[in-house]
N, C-alpha and C positions, 0 to 999 in steps of 0.2 A: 391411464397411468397405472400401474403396476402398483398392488398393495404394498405396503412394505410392510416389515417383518412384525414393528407393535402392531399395525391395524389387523393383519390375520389376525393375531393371538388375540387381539382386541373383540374380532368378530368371533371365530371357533370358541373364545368365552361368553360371550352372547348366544350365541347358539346352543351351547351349553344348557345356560341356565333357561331359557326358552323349551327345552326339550324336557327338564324338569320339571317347569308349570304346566304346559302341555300334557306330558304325564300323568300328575297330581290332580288335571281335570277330568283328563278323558277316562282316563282305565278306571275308577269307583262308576263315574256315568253308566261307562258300555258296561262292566258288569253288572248294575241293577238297570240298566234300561234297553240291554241289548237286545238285537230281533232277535238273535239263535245266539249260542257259543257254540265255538269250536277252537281245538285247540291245534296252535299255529307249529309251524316248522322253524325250530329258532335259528334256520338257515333265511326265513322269509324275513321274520324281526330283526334281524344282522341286516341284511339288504336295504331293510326300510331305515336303519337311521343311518347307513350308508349313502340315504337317496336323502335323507331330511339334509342331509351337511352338503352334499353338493346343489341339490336343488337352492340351497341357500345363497350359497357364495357362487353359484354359475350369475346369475345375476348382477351381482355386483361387478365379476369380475372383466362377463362377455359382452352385455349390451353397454357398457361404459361409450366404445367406440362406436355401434351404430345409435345409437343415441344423440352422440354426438355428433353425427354426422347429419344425423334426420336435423339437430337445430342447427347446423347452419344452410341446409337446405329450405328451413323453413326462412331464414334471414334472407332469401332468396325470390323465395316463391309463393311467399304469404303476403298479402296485399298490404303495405302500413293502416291503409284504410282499413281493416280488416282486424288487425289487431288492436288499434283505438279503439273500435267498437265491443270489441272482445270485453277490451280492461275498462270500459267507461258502464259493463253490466253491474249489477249488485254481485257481492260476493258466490252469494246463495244459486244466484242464478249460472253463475261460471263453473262454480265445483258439481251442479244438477251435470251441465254439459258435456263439463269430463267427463263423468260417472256415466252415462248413456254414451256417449259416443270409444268411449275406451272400451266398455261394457260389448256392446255392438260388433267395435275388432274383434273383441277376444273369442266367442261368440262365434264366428266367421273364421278364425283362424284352426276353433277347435271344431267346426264342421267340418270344417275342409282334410283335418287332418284325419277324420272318417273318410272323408269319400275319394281323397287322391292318394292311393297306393303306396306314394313313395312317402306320403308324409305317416300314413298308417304302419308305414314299417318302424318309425320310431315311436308314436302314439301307442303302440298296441302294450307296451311294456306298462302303459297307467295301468291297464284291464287286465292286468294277470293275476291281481290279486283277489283269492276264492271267498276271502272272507271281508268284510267293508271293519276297516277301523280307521280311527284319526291318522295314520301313521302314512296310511293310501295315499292320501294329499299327495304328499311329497313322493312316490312310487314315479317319477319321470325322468324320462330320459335328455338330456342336457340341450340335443338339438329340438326336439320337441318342447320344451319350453321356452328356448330360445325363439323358435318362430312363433309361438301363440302370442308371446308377451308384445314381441314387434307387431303382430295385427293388433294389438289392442291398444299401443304408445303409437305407431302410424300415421295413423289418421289426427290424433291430437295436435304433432306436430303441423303437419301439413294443414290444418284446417286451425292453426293460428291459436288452438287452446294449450298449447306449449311450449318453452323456449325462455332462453334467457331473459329477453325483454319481456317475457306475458308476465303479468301479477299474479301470485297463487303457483309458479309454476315446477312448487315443492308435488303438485298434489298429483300427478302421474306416479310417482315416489308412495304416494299417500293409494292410490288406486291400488299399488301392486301391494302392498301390506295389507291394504283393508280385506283384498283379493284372497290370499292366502291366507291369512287369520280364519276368514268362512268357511275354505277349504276344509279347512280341519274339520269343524263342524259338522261339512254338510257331508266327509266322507264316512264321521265317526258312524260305529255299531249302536245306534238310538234308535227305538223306537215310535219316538214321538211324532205327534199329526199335530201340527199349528194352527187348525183350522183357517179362517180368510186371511190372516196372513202369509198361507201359500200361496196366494193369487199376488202377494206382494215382492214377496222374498220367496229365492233357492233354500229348500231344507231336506236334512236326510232322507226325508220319501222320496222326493220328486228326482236328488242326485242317486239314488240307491237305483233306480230304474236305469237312468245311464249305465250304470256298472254289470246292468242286466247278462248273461250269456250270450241270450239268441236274438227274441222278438226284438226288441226295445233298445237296443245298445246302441241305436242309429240316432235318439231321441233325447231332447231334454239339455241338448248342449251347452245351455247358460250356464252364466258360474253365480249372478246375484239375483241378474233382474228374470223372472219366467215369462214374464209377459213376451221377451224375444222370443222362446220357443212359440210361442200362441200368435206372434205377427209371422212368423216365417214357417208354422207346417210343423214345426218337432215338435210338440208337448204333447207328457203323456203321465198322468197321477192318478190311477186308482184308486180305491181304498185301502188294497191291501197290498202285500209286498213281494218282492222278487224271489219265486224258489230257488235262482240257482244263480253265481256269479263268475264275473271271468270270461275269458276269450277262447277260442278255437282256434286262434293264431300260434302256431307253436313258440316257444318263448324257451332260451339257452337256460339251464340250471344254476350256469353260475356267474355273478358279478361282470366279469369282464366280457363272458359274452355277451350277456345280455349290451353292453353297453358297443360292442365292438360290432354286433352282427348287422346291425341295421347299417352302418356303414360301408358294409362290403356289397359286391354285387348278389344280387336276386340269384338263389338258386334257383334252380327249371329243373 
């Protein structure tokens, strides 16, 4: 169903005042804890809170329908057996299986948009950014978000951890918030090393090698948990940090291409 006019102005004022705290956090942070400074193109900072408002409201506005379709598919093809078992767990232990198994799509959705072409053509617009700030998070392009999020809400539906009738089944809702909250975090200009809690949790070292140029940009795909990069082949945390960031894919200078070009066919 279609926003109507109070709930935009309801949201772009949320969005707002979110983009203020965010602010108020990050930018004192990154300047006393940044790896490097450099100073940005304020054609780049236009773009980003250009991407922070849509990357915001694409969500609400595009997966409404497949979402909804995935639950009545799941009222279909999810065993009843299957979801009694589901809702008859402890709380603790349902919200673990979201979190892992949502975790897991996304995970798979942002591999894949590495290593198959056509989803790389709209992925590639995350990595254009030369310098790592909180504002990167949101640096995506509307159809590459839209497919990451669906690998990662997928499999919840179909595997009976979501849906009208499931108990909890605010917390897909709750996955994608908590998702992006981190984001910011793990993309902001920090320097900081967590010690053994990199083995537990995604942090700006481990996400700042993703954002790598060359070697490494292939690696580190997770967004909370690392341990997927360490069961599947990508992890990779050094000591120390990435000299250089950004893509080799060439990427349009301005707004609309960037958002138009990957749409059109593959030049040759």
């Amino acid at each position: 169903m279609p926003l109507s006019l109070h709930e935009f102005a309801a949201a772009v004022l949320r969005l707002s005042l979110w983009l203020v705290v965010l602010t108020a956090v990050f930018v004192p942070l990154e300047r006393w804890f940044g790896v490097r400074h450099a100073s940005r193109p304020r054609r780049e900072l236009l773009h980003n809170i250009v991407y922070y408002v849509i990357s915001s409201l694409v969500p609400i506005v595009v997966l409404s329908v497949p979402t909804a379709l995935l639950a009545v598919a799941a009222r279909h093809l999810v065993p009843d057996a299957l979801t009694a078992a589901l809702q008859s767990l402890p709380a603790w232990v349902r919200l673990a299986l979201i979190f892992v198994v949502g975790e897991t799509g996304f995970y798979w959705g942002h591999r894949l948009s590495h290593e198959l072409p056509w989803l790389w053509r709209f992925h590639a617009l995350h990595h254009t950014t030369e310098h790592m700030s909180f504002l990167a998070n949101t640096r995506t392009h509307p159809v590459d978000m839209v497919v990451t999020r669906l690998f990662g809400l997928t499999p919840l539906y179909l595997l009976g951890l979501a849906g009208p009738s499931v108990a909890g089944s605010g917390a897909p809702v709750l996955l994608l918030l908590v998702g992006m909250a981190w984001g910011f975090f793990i993309h902001a200009n920090l320097r900081w090393r967590l010690g053994p809690l990199e083995w537990l949790v995604v942090t700006p070292a481990f996400h700042h090698w993703h954002h790598s140029r060359h070697d490494h940009i292939n690696r580190n795909y997770a967004s909370t948990l690392p341990f997927l990069d360490r069961l599947f082949g990508s992890h990779y945390l050094p000591r120390h940090w990435p000299a250089e960031y950004g893509t080799d894919t060439p990427q349009a200078p301005t707004l609309g291409g960037q958002l138009l070009d990957p749409l059109l066919p593959a030049k040759k």
